[in-house]
Every structure is written in structure tokens, then in C-alpha cells.
C-alpha positions as CSV (number, residue, x, y, z in Angstrom):
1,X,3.9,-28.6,-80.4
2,X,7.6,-28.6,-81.0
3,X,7.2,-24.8,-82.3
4,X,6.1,-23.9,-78.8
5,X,8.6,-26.3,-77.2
6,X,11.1,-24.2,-79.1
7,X,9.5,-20.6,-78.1
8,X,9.9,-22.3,-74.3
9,X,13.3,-22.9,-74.5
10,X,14.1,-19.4,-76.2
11,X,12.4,-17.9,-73.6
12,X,13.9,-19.8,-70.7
13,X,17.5,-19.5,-72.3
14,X,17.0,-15.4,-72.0
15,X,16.0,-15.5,-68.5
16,X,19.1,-17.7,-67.9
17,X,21.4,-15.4,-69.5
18,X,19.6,-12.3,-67.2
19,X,19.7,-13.9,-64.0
20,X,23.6,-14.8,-64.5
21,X,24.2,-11.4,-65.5
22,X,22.5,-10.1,-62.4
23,X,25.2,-12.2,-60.1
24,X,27.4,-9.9,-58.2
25,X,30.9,-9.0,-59.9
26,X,32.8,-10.0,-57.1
27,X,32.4,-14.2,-57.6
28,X,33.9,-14.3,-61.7
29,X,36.6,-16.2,-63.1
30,X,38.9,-13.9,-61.2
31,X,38.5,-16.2,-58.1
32,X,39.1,-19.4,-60.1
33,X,42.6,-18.5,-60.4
34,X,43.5,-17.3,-57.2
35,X,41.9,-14.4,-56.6
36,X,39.9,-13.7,-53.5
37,X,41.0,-17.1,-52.7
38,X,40.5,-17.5,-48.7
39,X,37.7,-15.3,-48.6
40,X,34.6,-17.5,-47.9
41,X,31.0,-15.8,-48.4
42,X,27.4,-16.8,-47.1
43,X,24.7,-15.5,-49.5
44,X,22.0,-13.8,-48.5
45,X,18.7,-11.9,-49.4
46,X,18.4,-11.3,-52.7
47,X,22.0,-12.9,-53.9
48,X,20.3,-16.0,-52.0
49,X,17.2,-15.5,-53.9
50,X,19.1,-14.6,-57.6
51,X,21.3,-17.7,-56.4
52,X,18.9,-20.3,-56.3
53,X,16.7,-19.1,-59.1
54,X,19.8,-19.6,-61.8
55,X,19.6,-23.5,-60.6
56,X,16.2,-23.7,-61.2
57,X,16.4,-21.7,-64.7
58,X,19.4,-24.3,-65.2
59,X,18.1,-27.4,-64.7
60,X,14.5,-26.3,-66.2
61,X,16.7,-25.3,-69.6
62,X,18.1,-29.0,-69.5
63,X,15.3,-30.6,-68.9
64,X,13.5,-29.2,-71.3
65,X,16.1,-29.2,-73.8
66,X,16.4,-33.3,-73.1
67,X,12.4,-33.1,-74.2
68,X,13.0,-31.1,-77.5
69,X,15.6,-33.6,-78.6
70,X,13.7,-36.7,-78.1
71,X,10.7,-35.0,-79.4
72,X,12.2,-34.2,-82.6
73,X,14.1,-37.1,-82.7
């Protein structure tokens, strides 16, 4: 059980790391320091889409990493 909870969260981790990688260039670390600063976007269509589904990958890798550790306790 814990070897497939491990293959889960391997798997889940890579989709992560793609769908942050897909995120358009413009909204890096760039605009944390000033950058692009007053320019305010709406996302739509497929950034919408991309957008939502790295929240969902995010908090299904937590979740699921909270159940590996007190599985393996």
C-alpha cells in the first residue's frame, strides 16, 4: 500500500512541476519585485483552465503527502 501511495505522489509531483511550467512567462518573480507592477490581468480560457488545475494538483500533492506521512509513521 504505501509503495503505491509513493508511485501516487511521484506521479502527481510531475504533473505539478508540468502544469507550473506551462504558466505564461509574463507572471514570474520579475513582477514580485516591481515589474509589471500596475498592470492587473483577468485570466481566461486556457490560462483560466491551467490556473485552476495547478490548485487542484497543489492541494491533491499535500493532501496526499499528509497521508504518506501518517501512514508510514
Amino acid at each position: 500500500m504505501l509503495a503505491a501511495l509513493y508511485t501516487a505522489l511521484i506521479l502527481l509531483s510531475i504533473g505539478l512541476v508540468a502544469v507550473v511550467l506551462l504558466q505564461a512567462k509574463g507572471s514570474g518573480l520579475g513582477s514580485a519585485f516591481g515589474g509589471e507592477g500596475g498592470v492587473t490581468r483577468t485570466r481566461r480560457g486556457v490560462e483560466k483552465t491551467i490556473f485552476q488545475l495547478t490548485i487542484v494538483l497543489a492541494v491533491l500533492f499535500f493532501l496526499l503527502d499528509l497521508i504518506v506521512v501518517l501512514v508510514s509513521g
